[in-house]
C-alpha angles and dihedrals in degrees: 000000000000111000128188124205134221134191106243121216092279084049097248115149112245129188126222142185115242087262094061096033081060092049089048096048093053088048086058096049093045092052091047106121104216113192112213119200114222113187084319103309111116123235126190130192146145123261096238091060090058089050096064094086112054115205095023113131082240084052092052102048084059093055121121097282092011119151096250097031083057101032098030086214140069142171128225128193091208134106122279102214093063084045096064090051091041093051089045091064088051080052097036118021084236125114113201126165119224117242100234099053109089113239092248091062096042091061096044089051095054095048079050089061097034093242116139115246109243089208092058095036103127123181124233131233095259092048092048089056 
């Protein structure tokens, strides 16, 4: 059996067969700390934090071949402040919009990202049964 070898955190060489190499390998990428730019205020997170929320436009950047999990940087034209909350619900579970951003752009913000607004949320039919 092939086998790859890592250097572990004490710096001893370890073999390992191609499973645990994988494992080890998703636990890498998990643990990868990716820093996004947003209008020039800094934001830094795990992967796997950005991976909570399938479907959402963060989620998909961290994709296998996605621009941040490749780059392990990326730039975004939007406003900080709706960021941080945005980034908080990735954290949280818990979507809350700031005071001071005006409801419009708060909207706008979440169909950027690809998160449902809570406030337009309406049931179907079949959810209301």
């Amino acid at each position: 059996a092939a086998a790859s070898k890592f250097r572990n955190a004490v710096g001893k060489v370890v073999d390992l067969n191609k499973g645990q190499a994988a494992a080890a390998s998703k636990a890498d990428v998990l643990s990868k700390i990716v820093t996004i730019n947003v209008s020039g205020k800094l934001f830094q997170t795990y992967v796997s934090t950005l991976r909570t929320h399938k479907g959402t436009l963060l989620a998909d950047y961290v994709e296998p071949g996605g621009e941040l999990l490749v780059k392990g940087h990326l730039f975004l034209d939007r406003n900080p402040y709706s960021f941080f909350a945005v980034l908080s619900f990735y954290r949280t579970d818990r979507l809350i919009k700031p005071a001071f951003v005006e409801d419009d752009l708060w909207s706008e913000d979440l169909e950027f990202y690809k998160i449902k607004n809570p406030l337009e949320f309406q049931m179907t039919e079949e959810e209301m049964k």
